[in-house]
C-alpha positions, 0 to 999 in steps of 0.5 A, spaced: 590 935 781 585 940 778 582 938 771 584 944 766 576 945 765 572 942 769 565 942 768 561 946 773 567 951 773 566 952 765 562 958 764 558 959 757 564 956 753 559 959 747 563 965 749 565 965 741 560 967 738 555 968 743 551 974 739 547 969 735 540 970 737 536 963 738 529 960 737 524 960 742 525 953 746 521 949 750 523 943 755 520 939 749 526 941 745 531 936 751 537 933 748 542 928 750 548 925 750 552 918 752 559 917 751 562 910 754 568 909 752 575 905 754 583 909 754 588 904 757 596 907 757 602 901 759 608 905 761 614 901 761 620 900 767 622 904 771 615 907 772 612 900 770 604 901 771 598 900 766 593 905 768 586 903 764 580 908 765 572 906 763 568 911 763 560 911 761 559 919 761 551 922 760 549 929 760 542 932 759 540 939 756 534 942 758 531 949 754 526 950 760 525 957 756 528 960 750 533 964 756 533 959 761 536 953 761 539 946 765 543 941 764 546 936 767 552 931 767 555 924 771 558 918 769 560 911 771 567 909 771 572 904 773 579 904 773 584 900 774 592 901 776 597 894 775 604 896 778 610 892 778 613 890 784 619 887 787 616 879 785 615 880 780 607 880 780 603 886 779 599 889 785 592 892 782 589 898 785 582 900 783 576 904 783 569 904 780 562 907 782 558 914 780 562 920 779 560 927 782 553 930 779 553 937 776 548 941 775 548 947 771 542 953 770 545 958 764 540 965 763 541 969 757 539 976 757 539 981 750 539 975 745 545 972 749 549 979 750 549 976 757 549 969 760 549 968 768 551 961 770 550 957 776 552 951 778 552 945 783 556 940 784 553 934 788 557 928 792 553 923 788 560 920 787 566 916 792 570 922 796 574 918 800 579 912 799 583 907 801 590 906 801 589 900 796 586 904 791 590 911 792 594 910 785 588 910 781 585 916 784 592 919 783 594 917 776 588 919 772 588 926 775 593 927 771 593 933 766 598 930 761 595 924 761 588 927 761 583 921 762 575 922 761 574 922 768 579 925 773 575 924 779 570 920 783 567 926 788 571 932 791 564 934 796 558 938 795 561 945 791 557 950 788 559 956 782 557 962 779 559 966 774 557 972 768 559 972 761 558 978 756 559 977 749 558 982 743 560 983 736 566 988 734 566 989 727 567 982 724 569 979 731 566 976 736 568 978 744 566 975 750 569 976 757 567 972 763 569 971 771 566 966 775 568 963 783 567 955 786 567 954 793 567 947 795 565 945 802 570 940 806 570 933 805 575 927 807 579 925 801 583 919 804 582 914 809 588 910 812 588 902 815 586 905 821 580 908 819 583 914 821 581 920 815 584 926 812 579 932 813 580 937 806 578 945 805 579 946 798 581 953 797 576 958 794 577 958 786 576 965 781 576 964 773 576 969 768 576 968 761 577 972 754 575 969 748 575 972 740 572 969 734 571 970 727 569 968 721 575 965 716 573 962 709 568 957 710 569 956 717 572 960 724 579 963 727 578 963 735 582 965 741 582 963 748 585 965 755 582 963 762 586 965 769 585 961 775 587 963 781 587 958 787 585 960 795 589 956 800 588 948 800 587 946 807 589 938 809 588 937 816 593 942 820 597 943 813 596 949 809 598 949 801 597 952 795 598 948 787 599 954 784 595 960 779 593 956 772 593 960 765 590 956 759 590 958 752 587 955 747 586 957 739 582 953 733 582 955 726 577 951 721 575 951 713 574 948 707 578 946 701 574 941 696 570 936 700 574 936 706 573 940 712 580 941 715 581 943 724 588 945 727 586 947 734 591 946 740 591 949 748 598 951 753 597 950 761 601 954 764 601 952 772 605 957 776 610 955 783 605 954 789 607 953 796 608 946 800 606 946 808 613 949 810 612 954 805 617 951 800 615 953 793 613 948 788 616 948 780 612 949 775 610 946 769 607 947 762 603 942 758 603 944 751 597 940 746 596 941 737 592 936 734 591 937 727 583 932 723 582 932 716 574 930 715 572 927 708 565 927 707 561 921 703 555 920 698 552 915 705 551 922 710 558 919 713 564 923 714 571 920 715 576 924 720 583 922 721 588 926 726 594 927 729 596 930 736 601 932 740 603 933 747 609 935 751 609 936 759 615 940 761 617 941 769 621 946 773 625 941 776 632 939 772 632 932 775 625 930 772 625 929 764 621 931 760 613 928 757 611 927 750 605 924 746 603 923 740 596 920 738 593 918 732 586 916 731 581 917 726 573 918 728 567 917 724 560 922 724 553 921 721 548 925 723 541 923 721 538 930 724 535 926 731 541 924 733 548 923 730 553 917 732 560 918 732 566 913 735 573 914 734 579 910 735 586 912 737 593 909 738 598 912 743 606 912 743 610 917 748 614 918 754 612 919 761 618 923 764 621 920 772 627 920 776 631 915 779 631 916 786 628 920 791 633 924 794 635 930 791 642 929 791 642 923 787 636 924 783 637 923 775 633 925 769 630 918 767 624 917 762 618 910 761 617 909 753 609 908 754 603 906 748 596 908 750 590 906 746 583 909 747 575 907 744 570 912 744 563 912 742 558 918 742 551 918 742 547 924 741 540 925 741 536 932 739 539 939 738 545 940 742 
């Protein structure tokens, strides 16, 4: 599966507020980022897997001139898939190594009232897998599920797109269209060395963006269209199916602490099988809610909650939820800021009880999950 917003895709996601004008800046003003961090999910019977992702994602920024800009991002990870078998004893699948590379150039022109982008993405990362490590490479692509790293490689791609932005009254408005093409790779190599030859249909991105300010903070809304060409998979021809993602924020103030409710909603609409058989659709839908408290030592304290719902068209597949609390810490020392967060997950990954669609019957996995995190960033950002 596609991410939701992958990041070479990603137009100037500064679509809000994008009417600011900028200092003058220099390559000596590059900033960076490192994330290493650990989500693990143990889903119970009947599903019966624990999937656990590592994941050490670096990404630089580089102001070549006060329009021009770069940045770059990859990360290494490992992943590991114990599934419960007939014996009792669980067979692991795994993959490590360097993900893909992504490149990007933002150009701004008119104190940023347009920004074009370009991007690139290079095949630094493993393509192809085996089939001993295919449920890794399945599992942490989900959508529900939302690990750090949804892919090792997917070949050589490249992205461009325009955004414009201006204000209107108390609003900012910003609009963006981009378009991805992806040349063909070979995503899966069976026990014969026999391998599967993948086209990934061409894909278009429009976006619409509002903020404003809102007390001592900011309202925002969001919707992003995707629209996906044919898939091609050796001689089969298919379809996953139009994307929308919606997505609002509001943040302020009351006394000492800084209060954020964001939430996003994936729509995925029918696509079509080889044979032309239309696929169901399905909807995530996320809310979270933090509450950061500040301190006399430059720390802040920002506990949270999330919730999380998958729904599918199918009757015989139940429905997926999650809920996560964690608390993250902040310090910002001008130079650099370090923020690490912890979360406990519990939910239920929906399922079904047999593979026939005459005997199929709702069932459901009660899953916990655990995730670390660990921020570094140097300079501006």
């Amino acid at each position: 599966m596609r991410p939701i917003l992958p990041l070479p895709v990603l137009l100037a996601l500064a679509l809000l507020g994008t009417a600011t004008v900028l200092p003058a800046q220099s390559v000596v003003d590059a900033s960076a980022r490192v994330g290493p961090q650990f989500m693990t999910y143990d889903i119970k019977s009947p599903i019966g897997q624990k999937i656990s992702e590592y994941a050490l994602p670096v990404y630089v920024l580089i102001p070549a001139t006060g329009s021009l800009s770069f940045d770059v991002g990859a990360a290494w990870a490992r992943v590991t898939v114990a599934s419960a078998n007939g014996n009792g004893s669980p067979e692991t699948s795994e993959l490590s190594g360097l993900t893909d590379t992504q490149i990007r150039a933002n150009y701004s022109i008119g104190t940023d009232f347009i920004v074009l982008t370009a991007g690139l993405n290079l095949p630094t990362g493993t393509s192809t897998v085996l089939p001993d490590q295919l449920a890794a490479a399945t599992r942490i692509a989900s959508d529900f599920l939302l690990f750090p790293i949804t892919g090792f490689g997917t070949g050589a791609g490249g992205t461009g797109g325009v955004a414009l932005a201006r204000h209107l009254g108390d609003w900012n408005v910003g609009v963006g269209a981009a378009v991805r093409h992806s040349v063909a790779y070979d995503p899966f190599e069976d026990t014969t060395g026999a391998k599967l030859h993948f086209q990934p249909g061409d894909e278009y991105r429009a976006r619409v963006g509002v903020d404003r300010p809102y007390g001592t903070g900011r309202i925002s809304f969001g919707l992003t269209y995707s629209r996906f060409g044919n898939d091609r998979a050796g001689e089969s021809v298919y379809n996953t199916g139009d994307r929308y993602v919606a997505q609002a924020s509001v943040t302020n103030s009351v006394s000492n602490a800084d209060i954020v409710v964001a939430g996003w909603d994936l729509f995925r609409a029918a696509g079509a099988l080889a044979n032309q058989t239309r696929t169901g659709r399905e909807n995530i839908a996320d809310v979270g809610v933090a509450v950061g408290f500040h301190t006399a030592s430059g720390w802040s304290i920002e506990p949270s909650l999330e919730g999380r719902i998958w729904t599918q068209a199918a009757a015989s597949i139940s429905a997926s939820y999650m809920g996560t609390a964690g608390v993250r810490l902040n310090y910002n020392a001008g130079g650099y800021a370090i923020t690490p967060f912890v979360g406990y997950t519990a939910g239920s990954v929906g399922g079904v009880t047999a593979t026939s669609p005459a005997s199929a019957i709702a069932a459901a996995s009660s899953m916990t999950g655990l995730r670390a995190m660990l921020t570094i960033q140097f300079g501006g950002f």
